[in-house]
N, C-alpha and C positions, 0 to 999 in steps of 0.2 A: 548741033548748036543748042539746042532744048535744054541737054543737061549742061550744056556749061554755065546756059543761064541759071538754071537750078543751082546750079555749085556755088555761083558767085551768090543766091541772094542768100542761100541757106549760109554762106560763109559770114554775109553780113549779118545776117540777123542775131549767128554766138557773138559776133565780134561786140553787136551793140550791148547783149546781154552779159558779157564779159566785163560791162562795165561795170554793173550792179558789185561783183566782189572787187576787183582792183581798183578802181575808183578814183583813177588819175586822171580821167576826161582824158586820152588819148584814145582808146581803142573806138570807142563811139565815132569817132573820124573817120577811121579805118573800113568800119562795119557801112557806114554812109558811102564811102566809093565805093566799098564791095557791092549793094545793094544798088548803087548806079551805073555799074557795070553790068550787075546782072539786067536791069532792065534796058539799057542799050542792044547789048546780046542779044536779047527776048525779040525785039525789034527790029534783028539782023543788021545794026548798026557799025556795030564790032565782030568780027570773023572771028581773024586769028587769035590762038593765045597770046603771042606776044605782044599784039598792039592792046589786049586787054589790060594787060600784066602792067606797060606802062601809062594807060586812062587808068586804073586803078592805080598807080604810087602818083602820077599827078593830081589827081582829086585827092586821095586822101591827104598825102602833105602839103596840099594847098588848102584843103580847109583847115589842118590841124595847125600851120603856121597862122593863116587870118583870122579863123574865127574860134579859137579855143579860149583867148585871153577872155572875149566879147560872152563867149557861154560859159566861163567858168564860174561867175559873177551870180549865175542865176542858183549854182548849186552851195553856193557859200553860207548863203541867209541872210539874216541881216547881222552885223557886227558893229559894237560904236565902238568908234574912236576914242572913247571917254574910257582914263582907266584911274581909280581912284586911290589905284596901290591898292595891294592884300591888306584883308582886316585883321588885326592881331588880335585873339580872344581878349587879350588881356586889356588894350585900347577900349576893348567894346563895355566893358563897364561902366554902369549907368546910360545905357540904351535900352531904349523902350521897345520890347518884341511885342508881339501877338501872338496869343497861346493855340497852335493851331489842332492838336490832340489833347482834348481833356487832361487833365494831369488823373490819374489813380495812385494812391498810396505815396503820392509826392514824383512821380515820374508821370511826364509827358511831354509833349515836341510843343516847340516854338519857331519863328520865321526871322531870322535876323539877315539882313540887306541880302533879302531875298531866297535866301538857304533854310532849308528847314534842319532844325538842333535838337536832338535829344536834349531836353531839362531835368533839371529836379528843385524843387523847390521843400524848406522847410516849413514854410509855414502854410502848410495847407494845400489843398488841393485847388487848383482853376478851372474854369471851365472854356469852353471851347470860345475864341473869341475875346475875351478877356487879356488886356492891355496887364503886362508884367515889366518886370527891370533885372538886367542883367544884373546879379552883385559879384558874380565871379564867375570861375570855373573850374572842373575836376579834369584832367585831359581834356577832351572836346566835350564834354558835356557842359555845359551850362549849369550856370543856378542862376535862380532866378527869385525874386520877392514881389510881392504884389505893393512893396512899401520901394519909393525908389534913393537908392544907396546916398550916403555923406560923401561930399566930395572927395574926402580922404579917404583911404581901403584900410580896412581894420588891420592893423601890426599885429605880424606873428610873433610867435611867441618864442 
């Protein structure tokens, strides 16, 4: 009777650590009846294998059906509801970043609605801190002026 308690808690305890790579909040269910089976066992509560077999599938899909919704909530984080649409580099002109990596030789990072951007800027280098304006963009890179852009975007040529 010893090791079968042994069996069931060492069974729970992969089942809860199981969860760490799959990460579907089921097995941690699982590993929880296994682990109160093994302690029932332990206390000579439960004998046989088979009435272990089904106290372990009634606990476990009984917490997994009532309380998985109730714990799943806690591994989520926090999420808003608020979504304000994708920013399109090119809408983002004439927005005010913060330069968060010094610029050197006209390349450095900036923070725009909360993302940090590779920049470049021409006219000069910024320093850490340092309020810039988007005037366009190269790919995802940014450019940026310390002067902030005409409502109109310069026509190409």
């Amino acid at each position: 009777m010893v090791e079968q308690s042994w069996f069931w808690l060492i069974l729970g305890a992969l089942l809860i650590l199981s969860e760490f790579f799959l990460t579907g909040i089921i097995a941690v269910f699982f590993g929880v009846g296994a682990l109160l089976v093994g302690i029932l066992t332990a206390f000579g509560l439960l004998n046989e294998l088979p009435e272990q077999i089904v106290v372990f599938a009634v606990l476990s899909v009984g917490a997994l059906l009532f309380a998985r919704d109730r714990i799943k909530v806690w591994f989520r984080g926090k999420v808003s509801d608020r979504w304000d649409g994708d920013k399109d580099l090119i809408a983002s002109r004439g927005e005010r970043v913060t330069v968060t990596r010094a610029f050197n030789d006209g390349v450095g990072q900036v923070r725009l609605s909360g993302v940090e951007w590779k920049a470049e800027s021409e006219d000069g280098d910024h320093a850490e801190g340092a309020t810039v304006w988007v005037i366009g963009h190269r790919g995802i890179t940014l450019q940026v002026s310390a002067q902030r852009p005409t409502a109109e975007p310069p026509a190409d040529d």
